[in-house]
C-alpha positions as CSV (number, residue, x, y, z in Angstrom):
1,X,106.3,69.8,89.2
2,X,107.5,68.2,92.4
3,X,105.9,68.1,95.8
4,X,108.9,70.2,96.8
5,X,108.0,73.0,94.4
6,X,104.7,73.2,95.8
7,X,105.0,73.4,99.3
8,X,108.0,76.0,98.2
9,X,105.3,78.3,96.0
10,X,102.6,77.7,98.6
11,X,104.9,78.9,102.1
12,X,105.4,82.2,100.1
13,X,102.0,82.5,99.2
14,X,100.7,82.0,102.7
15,X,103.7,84.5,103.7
16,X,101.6,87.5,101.3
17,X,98.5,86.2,103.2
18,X,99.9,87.1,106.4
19,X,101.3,90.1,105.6
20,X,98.1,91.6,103.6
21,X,96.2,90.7,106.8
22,X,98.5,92.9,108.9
23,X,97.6,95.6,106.4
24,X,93.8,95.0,107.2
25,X,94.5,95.2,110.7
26,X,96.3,98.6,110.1
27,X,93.8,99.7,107.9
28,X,90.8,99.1,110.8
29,X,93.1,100.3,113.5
30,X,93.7,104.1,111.5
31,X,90.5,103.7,109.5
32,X,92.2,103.6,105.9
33,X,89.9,102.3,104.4
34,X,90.9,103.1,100.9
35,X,92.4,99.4,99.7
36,X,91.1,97.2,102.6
37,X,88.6,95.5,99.5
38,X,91.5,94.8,97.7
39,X,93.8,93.1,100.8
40,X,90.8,91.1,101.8
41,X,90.6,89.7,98.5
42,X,94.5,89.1,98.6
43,X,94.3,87.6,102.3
44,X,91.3,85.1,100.8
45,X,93.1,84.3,97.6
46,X,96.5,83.7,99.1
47,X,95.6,81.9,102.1
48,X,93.0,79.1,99.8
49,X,95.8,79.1,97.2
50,X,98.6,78.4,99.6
51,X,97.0,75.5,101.8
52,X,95.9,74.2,98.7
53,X,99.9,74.2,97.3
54,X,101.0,73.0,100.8
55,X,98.5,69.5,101.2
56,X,97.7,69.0,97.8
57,X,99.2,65.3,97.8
58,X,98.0,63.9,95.2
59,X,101.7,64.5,93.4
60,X,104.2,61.7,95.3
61,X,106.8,63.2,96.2
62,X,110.3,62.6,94.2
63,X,113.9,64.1,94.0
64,X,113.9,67.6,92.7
65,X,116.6,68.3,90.3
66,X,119.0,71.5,89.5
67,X,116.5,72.8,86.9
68,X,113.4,72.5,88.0
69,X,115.0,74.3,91.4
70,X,116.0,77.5,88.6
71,X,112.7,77.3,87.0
72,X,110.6,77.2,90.3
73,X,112.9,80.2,91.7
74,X,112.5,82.0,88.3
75,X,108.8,81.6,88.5
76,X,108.1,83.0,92.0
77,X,110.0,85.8,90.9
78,X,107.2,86.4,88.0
79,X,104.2,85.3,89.9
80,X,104.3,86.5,93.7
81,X,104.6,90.6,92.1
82,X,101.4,89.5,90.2
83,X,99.5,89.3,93.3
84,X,101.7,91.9,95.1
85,X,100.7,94.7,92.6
86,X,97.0,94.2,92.8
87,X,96.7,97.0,95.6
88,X,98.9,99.0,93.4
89,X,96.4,98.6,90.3
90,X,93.1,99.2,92.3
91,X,93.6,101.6,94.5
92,X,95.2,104.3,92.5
93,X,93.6,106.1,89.8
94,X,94.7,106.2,86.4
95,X,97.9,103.8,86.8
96,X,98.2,101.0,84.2
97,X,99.1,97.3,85.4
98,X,102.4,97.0,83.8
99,X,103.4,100.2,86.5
100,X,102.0,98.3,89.1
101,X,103.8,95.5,88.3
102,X,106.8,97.2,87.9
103,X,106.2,98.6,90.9
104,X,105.9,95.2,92.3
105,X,108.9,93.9,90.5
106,X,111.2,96.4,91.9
107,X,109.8,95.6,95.4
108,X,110.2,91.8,95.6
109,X,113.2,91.8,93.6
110,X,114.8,94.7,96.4
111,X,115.5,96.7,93.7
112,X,113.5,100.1,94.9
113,X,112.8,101.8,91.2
114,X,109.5,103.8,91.6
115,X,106.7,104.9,89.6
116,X,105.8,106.8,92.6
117,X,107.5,110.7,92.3
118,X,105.3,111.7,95.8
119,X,104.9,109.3,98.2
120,X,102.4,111.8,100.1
121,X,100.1,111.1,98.0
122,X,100.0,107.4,99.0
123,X,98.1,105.7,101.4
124,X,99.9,104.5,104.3
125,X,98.7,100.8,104.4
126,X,100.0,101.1,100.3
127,X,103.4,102.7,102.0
128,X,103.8,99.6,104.4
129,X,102.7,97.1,101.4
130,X,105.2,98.6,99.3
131,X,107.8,97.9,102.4
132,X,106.5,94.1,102.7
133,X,107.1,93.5,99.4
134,X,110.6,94.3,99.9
135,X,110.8,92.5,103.1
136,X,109.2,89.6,101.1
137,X,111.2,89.2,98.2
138,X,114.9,89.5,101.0
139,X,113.5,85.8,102.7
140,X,112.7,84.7,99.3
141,X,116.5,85.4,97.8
142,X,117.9,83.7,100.8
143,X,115.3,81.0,100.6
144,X,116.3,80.8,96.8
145,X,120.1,80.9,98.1
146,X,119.4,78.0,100.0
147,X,117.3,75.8,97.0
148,X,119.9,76.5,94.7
149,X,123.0,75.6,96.9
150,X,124.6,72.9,95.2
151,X,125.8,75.0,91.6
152,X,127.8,76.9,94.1
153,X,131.3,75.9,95.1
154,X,132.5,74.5,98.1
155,X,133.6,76.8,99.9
156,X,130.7,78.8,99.7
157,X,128.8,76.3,101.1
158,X,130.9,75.8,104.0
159,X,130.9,79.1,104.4
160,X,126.7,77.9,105.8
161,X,127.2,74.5,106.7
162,X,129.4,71.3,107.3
163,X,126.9,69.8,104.8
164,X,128.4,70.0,100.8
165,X,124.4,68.5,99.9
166,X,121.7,69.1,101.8
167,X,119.2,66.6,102.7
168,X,115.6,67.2,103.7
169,X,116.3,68.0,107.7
170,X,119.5,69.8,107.0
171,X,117.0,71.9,104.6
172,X,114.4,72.6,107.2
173,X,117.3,73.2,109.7
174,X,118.7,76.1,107.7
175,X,115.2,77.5,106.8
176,X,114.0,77.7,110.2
177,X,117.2,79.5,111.3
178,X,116.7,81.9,108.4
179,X,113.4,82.8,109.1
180,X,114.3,83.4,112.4
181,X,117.6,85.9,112.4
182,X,115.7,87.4,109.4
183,X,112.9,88.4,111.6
184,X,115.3,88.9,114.6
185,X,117.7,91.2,113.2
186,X,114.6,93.3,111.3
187,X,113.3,93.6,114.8
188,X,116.7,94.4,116.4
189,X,116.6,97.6,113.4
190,X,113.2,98.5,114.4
191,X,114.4,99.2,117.9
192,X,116.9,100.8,117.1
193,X,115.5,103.3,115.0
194,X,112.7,103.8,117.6
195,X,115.6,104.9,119.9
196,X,116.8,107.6,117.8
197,X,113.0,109.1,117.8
198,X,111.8,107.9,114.7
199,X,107.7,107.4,114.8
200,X,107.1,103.8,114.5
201,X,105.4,104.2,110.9
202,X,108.6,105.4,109.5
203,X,110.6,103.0,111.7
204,X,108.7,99.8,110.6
205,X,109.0,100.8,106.8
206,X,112.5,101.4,106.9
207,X,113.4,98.3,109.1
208,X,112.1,96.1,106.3
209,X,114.1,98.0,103.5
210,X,117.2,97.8,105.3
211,X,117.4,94.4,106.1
212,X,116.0,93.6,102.5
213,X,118.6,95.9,100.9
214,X,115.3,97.5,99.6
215,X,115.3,101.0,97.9
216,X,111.5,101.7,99.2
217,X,111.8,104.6,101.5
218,X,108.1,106.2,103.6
219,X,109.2,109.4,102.6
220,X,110.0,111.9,100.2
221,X,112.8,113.6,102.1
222,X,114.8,111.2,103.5
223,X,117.4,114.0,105.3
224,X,114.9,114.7,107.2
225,X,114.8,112.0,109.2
226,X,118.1,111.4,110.1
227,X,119.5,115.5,111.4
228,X,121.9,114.4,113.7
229,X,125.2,112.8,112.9
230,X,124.4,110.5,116.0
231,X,121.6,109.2,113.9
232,X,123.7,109.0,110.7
233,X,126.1,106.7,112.1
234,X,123.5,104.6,113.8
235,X,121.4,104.4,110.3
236,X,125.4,103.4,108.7
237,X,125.9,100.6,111.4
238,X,122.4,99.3,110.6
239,X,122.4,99.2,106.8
240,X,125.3,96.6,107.2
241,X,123.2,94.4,108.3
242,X,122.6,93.7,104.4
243,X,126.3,93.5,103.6
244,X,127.7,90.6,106.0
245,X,125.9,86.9,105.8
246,X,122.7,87.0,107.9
247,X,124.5,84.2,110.3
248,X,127.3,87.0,111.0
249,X,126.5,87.4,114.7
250,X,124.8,84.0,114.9
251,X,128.1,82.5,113.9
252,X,130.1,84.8,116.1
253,X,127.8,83.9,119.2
254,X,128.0,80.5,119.0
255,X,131.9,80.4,117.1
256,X,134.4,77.2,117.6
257,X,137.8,77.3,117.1
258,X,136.7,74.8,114.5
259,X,134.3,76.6,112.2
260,X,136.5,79.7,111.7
261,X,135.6,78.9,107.9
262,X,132.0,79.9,108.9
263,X,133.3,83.7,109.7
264,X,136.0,83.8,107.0
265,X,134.0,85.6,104.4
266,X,132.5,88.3,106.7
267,X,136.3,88.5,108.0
268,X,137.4,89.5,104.2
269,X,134.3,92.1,103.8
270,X,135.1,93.7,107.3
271,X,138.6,94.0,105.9
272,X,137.4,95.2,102.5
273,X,135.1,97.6,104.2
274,X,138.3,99.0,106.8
275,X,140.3,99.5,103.4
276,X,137.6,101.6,101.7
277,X,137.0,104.0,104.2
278,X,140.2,104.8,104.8
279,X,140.4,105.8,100.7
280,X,137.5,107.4,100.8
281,X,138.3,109.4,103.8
282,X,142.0,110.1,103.2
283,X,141.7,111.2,99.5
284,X,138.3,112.1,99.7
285,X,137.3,113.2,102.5
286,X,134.3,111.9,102.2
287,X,132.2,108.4,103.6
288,X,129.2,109.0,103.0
289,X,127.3,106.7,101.8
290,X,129.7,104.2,102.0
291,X,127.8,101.6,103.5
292,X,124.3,101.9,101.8
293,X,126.7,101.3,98.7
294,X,128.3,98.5,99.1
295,X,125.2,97.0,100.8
296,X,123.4,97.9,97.6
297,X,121.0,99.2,99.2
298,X,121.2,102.7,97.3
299,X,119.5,105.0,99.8
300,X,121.4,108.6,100.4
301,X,121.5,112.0,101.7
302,X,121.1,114.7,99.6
303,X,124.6,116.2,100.3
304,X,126.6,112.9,98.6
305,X,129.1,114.5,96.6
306,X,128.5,113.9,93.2
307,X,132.2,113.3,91.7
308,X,132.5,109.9,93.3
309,X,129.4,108.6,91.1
310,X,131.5,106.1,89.2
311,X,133.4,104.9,92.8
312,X,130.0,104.2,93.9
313,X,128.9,102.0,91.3
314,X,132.0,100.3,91.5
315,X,131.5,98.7,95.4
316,X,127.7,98.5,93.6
317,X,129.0,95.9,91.4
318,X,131.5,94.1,94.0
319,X,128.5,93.8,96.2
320,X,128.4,92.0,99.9
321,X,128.6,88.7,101.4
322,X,127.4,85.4,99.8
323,X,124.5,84.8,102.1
324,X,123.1,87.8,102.1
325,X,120.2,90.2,100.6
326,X,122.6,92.1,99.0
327,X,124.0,91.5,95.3
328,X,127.1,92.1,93.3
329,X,129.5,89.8,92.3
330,X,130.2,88.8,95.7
331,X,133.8,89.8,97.0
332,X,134.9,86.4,98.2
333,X,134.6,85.6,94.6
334,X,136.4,88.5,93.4
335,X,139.0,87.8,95.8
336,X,139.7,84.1,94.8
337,X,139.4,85.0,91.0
338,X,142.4,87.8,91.5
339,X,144.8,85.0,93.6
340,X,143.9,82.3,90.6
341,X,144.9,85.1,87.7
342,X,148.1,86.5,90.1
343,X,148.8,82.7,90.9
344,X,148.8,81.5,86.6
345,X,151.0,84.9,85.7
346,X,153.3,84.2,88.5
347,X,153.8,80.9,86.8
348,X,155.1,81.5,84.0
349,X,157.9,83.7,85.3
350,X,158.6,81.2,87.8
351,X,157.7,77.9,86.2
352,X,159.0,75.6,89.2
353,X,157.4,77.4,91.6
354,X,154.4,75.7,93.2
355,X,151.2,78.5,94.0
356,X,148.4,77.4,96.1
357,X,144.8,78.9,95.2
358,X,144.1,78.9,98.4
359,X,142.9,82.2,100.4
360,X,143.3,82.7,103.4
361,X,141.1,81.5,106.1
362,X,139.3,79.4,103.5
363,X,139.9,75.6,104.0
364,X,140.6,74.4,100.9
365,X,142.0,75.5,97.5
366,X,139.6,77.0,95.1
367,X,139.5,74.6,92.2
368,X,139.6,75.6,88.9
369,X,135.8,74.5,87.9
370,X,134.9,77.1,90.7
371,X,137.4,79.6,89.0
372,X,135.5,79.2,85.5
373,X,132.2,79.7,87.2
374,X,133.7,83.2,88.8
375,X,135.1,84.1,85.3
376,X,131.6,82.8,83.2
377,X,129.8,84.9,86.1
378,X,131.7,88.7,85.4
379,X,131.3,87.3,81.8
380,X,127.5,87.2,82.4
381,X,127.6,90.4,84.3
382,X,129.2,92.2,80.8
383,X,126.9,90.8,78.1
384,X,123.7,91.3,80.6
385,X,124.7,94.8,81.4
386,X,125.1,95.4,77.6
387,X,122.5,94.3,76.6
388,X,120.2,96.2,79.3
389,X,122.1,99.3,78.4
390,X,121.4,98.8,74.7
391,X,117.5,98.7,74.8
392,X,117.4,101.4,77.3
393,X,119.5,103.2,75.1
394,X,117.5,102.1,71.9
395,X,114.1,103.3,73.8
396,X,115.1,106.9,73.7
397,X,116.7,106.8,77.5
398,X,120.8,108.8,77.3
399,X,123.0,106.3,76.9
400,X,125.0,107.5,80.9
401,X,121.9,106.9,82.4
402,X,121.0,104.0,80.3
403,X,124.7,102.2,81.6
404,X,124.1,103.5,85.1
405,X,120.7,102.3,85.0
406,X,122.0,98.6,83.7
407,X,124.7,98.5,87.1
408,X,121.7,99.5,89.4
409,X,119.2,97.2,87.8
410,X,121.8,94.1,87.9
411,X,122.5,94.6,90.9
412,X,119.3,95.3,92.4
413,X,120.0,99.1,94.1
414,X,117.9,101.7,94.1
415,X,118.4,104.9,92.2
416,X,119.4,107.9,94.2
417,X,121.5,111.2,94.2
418,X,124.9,109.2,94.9
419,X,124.3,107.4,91.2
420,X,123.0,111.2,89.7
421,X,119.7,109.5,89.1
422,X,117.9,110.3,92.0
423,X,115.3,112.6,89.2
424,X,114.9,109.5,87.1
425,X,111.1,109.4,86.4
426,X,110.2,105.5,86.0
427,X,106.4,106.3,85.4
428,X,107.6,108.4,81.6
429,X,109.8,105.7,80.7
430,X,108.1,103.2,77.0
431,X,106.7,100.3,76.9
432,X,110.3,98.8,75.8
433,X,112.1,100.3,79.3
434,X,110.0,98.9,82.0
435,X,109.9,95.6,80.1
436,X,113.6,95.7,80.0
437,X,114.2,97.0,83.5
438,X,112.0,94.2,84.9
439,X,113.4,91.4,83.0
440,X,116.9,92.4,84.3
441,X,115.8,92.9,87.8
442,X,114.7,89.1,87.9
443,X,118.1,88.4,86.1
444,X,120.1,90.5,88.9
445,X,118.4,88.7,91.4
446,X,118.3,84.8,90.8
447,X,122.3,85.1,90.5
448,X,123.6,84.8,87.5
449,X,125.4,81.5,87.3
450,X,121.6,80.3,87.4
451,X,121.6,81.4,83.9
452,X,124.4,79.3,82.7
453,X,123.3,76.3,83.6
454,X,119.9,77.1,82.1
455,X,121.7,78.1,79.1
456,X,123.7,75.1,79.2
457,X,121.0,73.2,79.5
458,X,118.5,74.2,76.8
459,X,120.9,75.2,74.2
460,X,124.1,72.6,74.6
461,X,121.4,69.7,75.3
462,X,124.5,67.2,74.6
């Protein structure tokens, strides 16, 4: 393992450390003093473990490669919910640890499924570690974003940056900006919900799920939170903030004639967002919802009509912007993938007639290496959602809820009455589900070109 991976592992570790001594803090200040044994021993572990990761020196540093960049991401995505669902585990009475660390899964991978049917019954420093670990696992997907850069195509990438490989200050550039809009614009959705009268607890829990595109809600009854269709349209506006690419307003503060490439992909989702309200509304009647859909965040009100289910699942799987918490297939990639096929039927009604893959606003044509990766990627999205729907189907779960299940876990979005699973009990499910469910929630969430390459790579070794 490379100094790189190190330091990588042992900033996220220190992250936990931080974050489980805010919970002590909020454990002295309301006298909750339930788990504070158990975040102490987090805080201790974490902050030894990470300094350790972060000056241990005596590996020299050398150039990481592709794999070992999937394998590192791949293992923070097993390890970090390890130490996550320890508070989970002690604190709780008569909860196994593979519920706790499904529990933990869900959080850090954004996902939201819970083994929790009353969150009343929780502690609140347990409610606001369940919210961390959403808030957690968001940095670490755009951190992993960011590592895994170059198997994306170019485009994408100028989509960031000027840079088509990144170097170690161009790295720690584009790190330091994330971490900062990431906290920013969680802030920014703190104050705003503070404005339209939510208590702070409940404001502070759901600002890290929305910017996350968590599922974890500090409540059982989420309607009532949100009376007013003021406050509706306010929580809408906010839950975007998961759809377009975290440098949205940074790149429309500081814009250039130049760099119009840097907006082009949240231009496209503003546009695909316009067009999708206005079906929904005009045939419809109905928007609700819209935005924590496409957002995949999953969150709704009880009075989501029903009927439009499938519809739902469909912007689920289309997802938001490249750089973003969100998943889905991306719609960038959809978009260039549907010009390719138009462009290659096109030609062979019109042989001498020259088509350009080239969308709009983009500055280049998409080649048609990144064209196969867009086709192996829906390819991967089929066989994985198959395959989760088969065992879930296999372990006794109905096979509608089984391939609703397999969208949602993909694509990281939390169950809810929109998806007609919002019932769903997570804690009943076998052995063979939650093993299942968490593999495909990792799988969802390290994007799943990863997997070919990895796949290409162990099995095609020539």
């Amino acid at each position: 393992m490379s100094r790189f991976s190190l330091i990588f592992i042992g900033s996220f570790t220190l992250l936990i450390s931080l974050f489980s001594f805010l919970n002590i803090i909020y454990s002295y200040y309301l006298n909750l003093f339930l788990n504070i044994n158990t975040y102490f021993i987090i805080f201790l572990f974490t902050l030894i473990l990470g300094l350790f990761l972060i000056f241990f020196k005596r590996i020299h540093f050398k150039k990481i490669n592709i794999y070992e960049k999937i394998l590192i991401v791949i293992i923070g995505y097993l390890f970090f919910p390890v130490i996550i669902s320890l508070p989970f585990y002690f604190s709780i009475n008569n909860i196994s640890y593979l519920n706790s660390y499904f529990e933990a899964i869900s959080g850090f991978t954004s996902t939201g499924f819970s083994i929790f049917d009353n969150i009343k019954q929780l502690d609140q420093s347990l409610i606001i570690w369940r919210s961390s670990s959403q808030w957690i696992g968001g940095l670490y997907f755009l951190f992993s974003l960011l590592l895994l850069i170059d198997i994306f195509d170019d485009n994408l990438k100028k989509s960031l940056t000027n840079y088509i490989s990144f170097n170690s200050s161009e790295t720690l550039k584009q790190s330091l900006k994330i971490i900062i809009i990431y906290s920013s614009i969680t802030f920014i959705i703190f104050i705003f919900l503070k404005l339209i009268n939510l208590r702070t607890f409940d404001s502070f829990n759901l600002s890290m799920t929305i910017i996350s595109s968590g599922g974890f809600l500090p409540m059982n009854n989420f309607d009532s939170l949100f009376k007013s269709d003021l406050s509706k349209i306010i929580l809408s506006i906010l839950i975007l903030s998961s759809y377009f690419s975290l440098f949205f307003i940074y790149n429309l503060i500081f814009f250039k004639k130049n760099n119009l490439n840097y907006l082009s992909e949240d231009l496209y989702l503003a546009l695909y967002l316009i067009i999708i309200i206005a079906i929904l509304f005009i045939f419809f009647n109905s928007e609700n919802s819209l935005s924590s859909s496409v957002s995949n965040l999953g969150i709704s009100f009880e009075n989501t009509p029903s009927n439009l289910s499938f519809i739902f699942l469909i912007l689920v799987i289309i997802g938001g912007s490249f750089f973003s918490t969100s998943s889905g297939l991306r719609v960038i990639k959809i978009l260039s993938l549907l010009k390719y096929s138009l462009n290659n039927l096109l030609s062979n009604t019109k042989p001498n007639q020259i088509y350009l893959n080239k969308v709009t606003l983009l500055k280049s044509n998409t080649d048609k290496s990144d064209v196969n990766k867009y086709f192996l990627t829906v390819l991967v999205f089929i066989i994985s959602l198959f395959a989760v729907s088969s065992l879930l189907t296999i372990s006794g779960i109905k096979f509608e809820n089984s391939f609703k299940l397999g969208i949602l876990t993909i694509m990281n979005t939390v169950n809810s009455s929109m998806y007609g699973l919002a019932d769903f009990n997570f804690y009943s499910i076998n052995i063979i589900s939650k093993l299942s469910l968490i593999i495909f929630m990792i799988i969802g969430r390290i994007e799943l070109l990863t997997l070919l390459i990895l796949i290409k790579k162990f099995l095609f070794k020539n």
